[in-house]
C-alpha positions in Angstrom: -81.7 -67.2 9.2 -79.5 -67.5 6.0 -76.5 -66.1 6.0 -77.1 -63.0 3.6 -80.0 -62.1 6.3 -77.5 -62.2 9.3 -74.9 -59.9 7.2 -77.4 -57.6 6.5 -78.9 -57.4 10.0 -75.0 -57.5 11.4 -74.4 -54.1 8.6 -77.6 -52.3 10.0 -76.3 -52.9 13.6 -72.8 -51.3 12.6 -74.6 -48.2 12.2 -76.4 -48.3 15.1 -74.3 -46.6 18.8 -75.3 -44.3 21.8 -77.0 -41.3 19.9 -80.7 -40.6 19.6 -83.6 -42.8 20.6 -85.2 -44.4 17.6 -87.8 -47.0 19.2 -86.4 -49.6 21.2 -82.9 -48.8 19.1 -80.3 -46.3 19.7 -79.2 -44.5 16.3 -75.5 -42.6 15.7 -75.7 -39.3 16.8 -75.3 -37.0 13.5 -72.2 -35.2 13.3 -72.7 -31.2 13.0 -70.7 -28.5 11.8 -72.5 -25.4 12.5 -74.2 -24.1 15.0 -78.6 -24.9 14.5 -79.7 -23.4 10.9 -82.2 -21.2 13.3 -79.6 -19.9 14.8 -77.8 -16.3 13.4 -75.0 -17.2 10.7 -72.5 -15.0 11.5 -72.6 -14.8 15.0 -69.5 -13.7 16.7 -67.5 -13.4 13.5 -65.6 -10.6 11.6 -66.3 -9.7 8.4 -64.2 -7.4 5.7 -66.4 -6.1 2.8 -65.1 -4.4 -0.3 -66.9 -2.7 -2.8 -69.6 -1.2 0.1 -70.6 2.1 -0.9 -73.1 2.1 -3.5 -76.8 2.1 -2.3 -77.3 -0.4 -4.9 -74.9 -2.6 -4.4 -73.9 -6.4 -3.8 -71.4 -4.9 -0.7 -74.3 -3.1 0.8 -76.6 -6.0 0.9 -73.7 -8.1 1.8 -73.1 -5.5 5.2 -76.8 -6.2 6.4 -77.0 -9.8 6.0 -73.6 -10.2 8.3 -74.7 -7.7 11.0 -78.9 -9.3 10.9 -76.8 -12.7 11.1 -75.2 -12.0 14.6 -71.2 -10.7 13.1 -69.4 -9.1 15.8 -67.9 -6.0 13.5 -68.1 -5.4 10.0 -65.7 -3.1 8.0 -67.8 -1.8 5.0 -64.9 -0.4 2.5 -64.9 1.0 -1.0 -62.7 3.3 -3.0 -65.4 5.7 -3.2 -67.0 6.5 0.3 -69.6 9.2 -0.6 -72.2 6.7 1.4 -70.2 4.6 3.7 -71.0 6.7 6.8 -74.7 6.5 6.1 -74.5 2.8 5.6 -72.8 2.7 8.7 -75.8 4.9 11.0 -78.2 2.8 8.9 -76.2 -0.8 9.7 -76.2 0.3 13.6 -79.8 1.8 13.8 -80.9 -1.2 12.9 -78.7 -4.1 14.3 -77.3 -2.7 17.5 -75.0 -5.5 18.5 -72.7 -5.1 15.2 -69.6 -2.4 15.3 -69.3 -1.3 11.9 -66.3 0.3 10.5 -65.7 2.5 7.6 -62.7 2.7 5.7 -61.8 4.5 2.1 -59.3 2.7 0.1 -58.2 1.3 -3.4 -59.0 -2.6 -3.3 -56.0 -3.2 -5.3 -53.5 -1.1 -2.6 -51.4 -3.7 -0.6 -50.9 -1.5 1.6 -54.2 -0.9 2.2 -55.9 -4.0 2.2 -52.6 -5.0 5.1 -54.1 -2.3 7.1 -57.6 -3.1 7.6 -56.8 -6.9 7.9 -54.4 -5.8 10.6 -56.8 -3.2 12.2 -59.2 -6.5 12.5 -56.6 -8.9 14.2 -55.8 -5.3 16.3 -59.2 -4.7 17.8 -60.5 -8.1 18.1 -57.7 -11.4 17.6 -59.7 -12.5 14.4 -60.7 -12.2 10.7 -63.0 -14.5 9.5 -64.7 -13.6 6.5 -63.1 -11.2 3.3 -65.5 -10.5 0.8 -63.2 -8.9 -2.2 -66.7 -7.7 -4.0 -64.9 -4.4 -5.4 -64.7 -4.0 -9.2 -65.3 -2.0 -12.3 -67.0 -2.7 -15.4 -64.2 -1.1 -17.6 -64.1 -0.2 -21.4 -67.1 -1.3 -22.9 -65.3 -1.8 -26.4 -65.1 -4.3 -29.3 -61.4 -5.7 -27.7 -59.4 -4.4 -30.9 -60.8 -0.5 -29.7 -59.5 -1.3 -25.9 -56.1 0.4 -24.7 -54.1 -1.8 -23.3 -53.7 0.1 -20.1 -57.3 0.3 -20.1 -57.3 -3.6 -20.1 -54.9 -3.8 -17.1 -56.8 -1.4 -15.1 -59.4 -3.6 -15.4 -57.1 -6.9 -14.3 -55.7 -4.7 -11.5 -59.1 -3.6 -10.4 -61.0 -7.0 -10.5 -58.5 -9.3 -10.2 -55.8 -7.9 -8.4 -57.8 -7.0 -5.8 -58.7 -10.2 -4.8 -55.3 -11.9 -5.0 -54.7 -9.2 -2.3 -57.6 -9.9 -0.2 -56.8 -13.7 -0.3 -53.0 -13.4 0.3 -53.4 -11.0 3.6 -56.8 -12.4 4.9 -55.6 -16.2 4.7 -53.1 -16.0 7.3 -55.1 -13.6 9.6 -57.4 -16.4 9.5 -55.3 -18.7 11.2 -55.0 -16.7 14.1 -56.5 -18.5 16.8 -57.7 -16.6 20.4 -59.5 -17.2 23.3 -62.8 -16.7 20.7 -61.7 -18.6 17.9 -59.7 -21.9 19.1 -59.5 -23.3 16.1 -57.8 -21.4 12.4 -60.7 -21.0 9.7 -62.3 -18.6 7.8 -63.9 -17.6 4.3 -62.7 -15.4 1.4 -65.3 -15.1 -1.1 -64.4 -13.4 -4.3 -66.9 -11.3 -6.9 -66.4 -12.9 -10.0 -69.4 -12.9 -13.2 -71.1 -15.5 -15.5 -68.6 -13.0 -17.6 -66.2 -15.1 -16.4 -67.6 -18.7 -17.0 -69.4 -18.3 -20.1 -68.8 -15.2 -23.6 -71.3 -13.1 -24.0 -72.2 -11.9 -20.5 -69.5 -8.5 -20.7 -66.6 -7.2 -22.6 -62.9 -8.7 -23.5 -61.6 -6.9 -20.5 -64.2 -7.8 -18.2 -64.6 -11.2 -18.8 -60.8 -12.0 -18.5 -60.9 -10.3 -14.9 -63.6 -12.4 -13.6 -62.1 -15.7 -15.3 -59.1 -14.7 -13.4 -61.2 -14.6 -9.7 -62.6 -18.1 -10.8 -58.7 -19.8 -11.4 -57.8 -18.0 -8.7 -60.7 -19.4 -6.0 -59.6 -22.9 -7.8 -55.9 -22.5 -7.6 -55.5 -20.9 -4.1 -58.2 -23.5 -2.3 -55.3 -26.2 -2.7 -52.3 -23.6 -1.8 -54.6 -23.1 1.5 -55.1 -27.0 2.2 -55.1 -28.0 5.4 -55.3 -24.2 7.1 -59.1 -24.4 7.6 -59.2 -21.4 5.4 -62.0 -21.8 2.1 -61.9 -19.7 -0.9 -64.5 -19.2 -3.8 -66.0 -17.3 -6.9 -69.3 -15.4 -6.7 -70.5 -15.6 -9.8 -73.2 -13.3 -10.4 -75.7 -12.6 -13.8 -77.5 -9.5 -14.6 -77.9 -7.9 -11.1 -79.5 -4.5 -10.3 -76.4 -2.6 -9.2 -74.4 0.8 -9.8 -72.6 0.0 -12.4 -75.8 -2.1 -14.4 -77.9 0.8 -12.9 -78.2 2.7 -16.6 -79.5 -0.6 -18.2 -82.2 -1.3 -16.0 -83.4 2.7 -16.4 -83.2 2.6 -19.9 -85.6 -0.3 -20.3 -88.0 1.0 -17.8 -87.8 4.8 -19.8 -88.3 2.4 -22.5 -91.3 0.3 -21.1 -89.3 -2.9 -21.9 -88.1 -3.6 -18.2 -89.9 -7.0 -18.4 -87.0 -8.1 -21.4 -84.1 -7.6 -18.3 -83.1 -11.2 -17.8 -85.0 -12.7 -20.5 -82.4 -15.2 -21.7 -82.2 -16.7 -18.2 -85.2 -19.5 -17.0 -86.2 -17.0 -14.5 -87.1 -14.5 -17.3 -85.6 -11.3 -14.9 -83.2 -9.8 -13.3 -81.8 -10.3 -10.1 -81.4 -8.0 -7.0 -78.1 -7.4 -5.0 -79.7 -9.2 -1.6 -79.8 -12.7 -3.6 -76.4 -12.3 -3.8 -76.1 -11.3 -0.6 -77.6 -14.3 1.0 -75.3 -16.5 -1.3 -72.5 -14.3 0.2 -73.8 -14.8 3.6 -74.0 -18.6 3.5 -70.8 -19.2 2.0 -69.2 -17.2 4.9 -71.3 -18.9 7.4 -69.7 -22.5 9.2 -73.1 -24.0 7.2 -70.4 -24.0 3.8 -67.8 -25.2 6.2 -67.3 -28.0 3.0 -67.6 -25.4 0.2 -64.4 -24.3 -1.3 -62.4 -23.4 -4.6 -66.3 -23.8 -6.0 -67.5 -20.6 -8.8 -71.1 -20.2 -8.0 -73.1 -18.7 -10.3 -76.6 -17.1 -8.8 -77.4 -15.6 -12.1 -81.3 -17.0 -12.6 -79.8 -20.3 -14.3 -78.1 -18.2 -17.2 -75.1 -20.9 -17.1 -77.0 -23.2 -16.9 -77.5 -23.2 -21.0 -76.9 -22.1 -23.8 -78.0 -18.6 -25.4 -81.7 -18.8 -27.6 -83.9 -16.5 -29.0 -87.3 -17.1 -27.2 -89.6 -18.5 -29.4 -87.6 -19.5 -31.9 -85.9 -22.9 -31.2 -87.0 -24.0 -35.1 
């Protein structure tokens, strides 16, 4: 045997100690970070959701896929709770095992945002997944028309409230109790294409949601080393409260099929694929996702803007 045989034979027995049975070889067990992918996502864990009370919503969808995923409790929360107590008897009717909590508060309130992280570590020694999904569309002006206290409502709103969510969730996260041995946990923040590309919303909008993205970037390397992961959201043109009038003005209009059109996926997108995105990235299955912007916007980003059917 030549020599470049017996290296090659010597590097393919390097990789090969007690694990599963391949043949008459043993192969290196693989190593796994998360419990089986059949298995719920979310089981045991405790969730915080902002931005919960429309029936429409991103938040709404969010609050099912935790509690169908196994989460212990999830606190659905929103500034406006004219439907938080139905989403709640709706949550429990049909996913028994989850406690779900309701709370009504300003995003953006420190205050606030202390208390329900503290009412988690209270009632159960844990917080391991924030979802700052609450947010406004703001003034939707040509940016020399916008107020500039307009404009900073819309910072405080969007942006504000997730430097809140990230700076009192991280260190409830690394708690650690009899449950959870081990500090980790997940804050995922709404941002927008708005905030990665021009065109997708207004001045004031769009400088919000660039904000979420720096901050996922910026605070995933203040957190290093804690176990705790940060990142962006980044939706496109979803069906939600707040883009609610646009999608009923193009089906009054009988031009609902020209929602979306500039993406590949020629539509528009519904709040439960973002949900599932939502759901994954606070899941131990993202356990080496972090300070990432992930745009789930029917590969909008992924170009740039065209008029079909006229390239020439």
């Amino acid at each position: 045997m030549s020599e470049s045989a017996k290296r090659r034979l010597q590097a393919t027995a390097n990789h090969l100690a007690p694990g599963s049975s391949s043949g008459t070889e043993t192969l290196a067990a693989i190593v796994k970070v998360a419990p089986e992918s059949t298995t719920p996502r979310a089981a045991g864990k405790v969730v915080v959701i902002t931005g919960a009370n429309s029936l429409l919503g991103i938040g709404r969808a969010s609050a099912h896929q935790f509690a169908q995923n196994g989460a212990k409790a999830v606190y659905i929360c929103d500034y406006d709770d004219t439907n938080l107590d139905a989403h709640k008897h709706e949550i429990v009717a049909a996913y028994p095992g989850v406690e779900v909590h309701t709370r009504q508060f300003d995003a953006a309130d420190e205050k606030a945002v202390q208390e329900v992280v503290g009412d988690a570590l209270m009632r159960y020694g844990r917080l391991d997944v924030f979802f700052a999904n609450a947010g406004t569309i703001g003034p939707n002006q040509l940016f020399s028309q916008v107020e500039a206290d307009d404009f900073m409502e819309t910072m405080r709103v969007n942006s504000l409230s997730v430097f809140l969510a990230a700076k009192h969730a991280s260190p409830a996260m690394q708690k650690t109790s009899p449950s959870k041995p081990h500090p980790s946990g997940s804050i995922i923040a709404t941002a927008s294409v708005a905030g990665l590309r021009s065109n997708a919303g207004d001045t004031s909008y769009s400088a919000s949601k660039a904000a979420v993205i720096s901050m996922a970037q910026t605070i995933s390397y203040q957190l290093a080393g804690t176990g705790v992961r940060i990142n962006a959201l980044c939706p496109g043109l979803i069906e939600t409260g707040m883009t609610a009038p646009v999608f009923e003005a193009a089906r009054a209009r009988g031009t609902i099929k020209k929602v979306g059109q500039l993406n590949p996926l020629k539509r528009g997108g519904h709040a439960d694929e973002i949900a599932r995105v939502a759901l994954f990235l606070g899941s131990d299955e993202a356990s080496y996702v972090n300070g990432q912007a992930w745009a789930v916007d029917g590969g909008l980003s992924a170009g740039h803007p065209y008029v079909p059917g006229r390239l020439g």
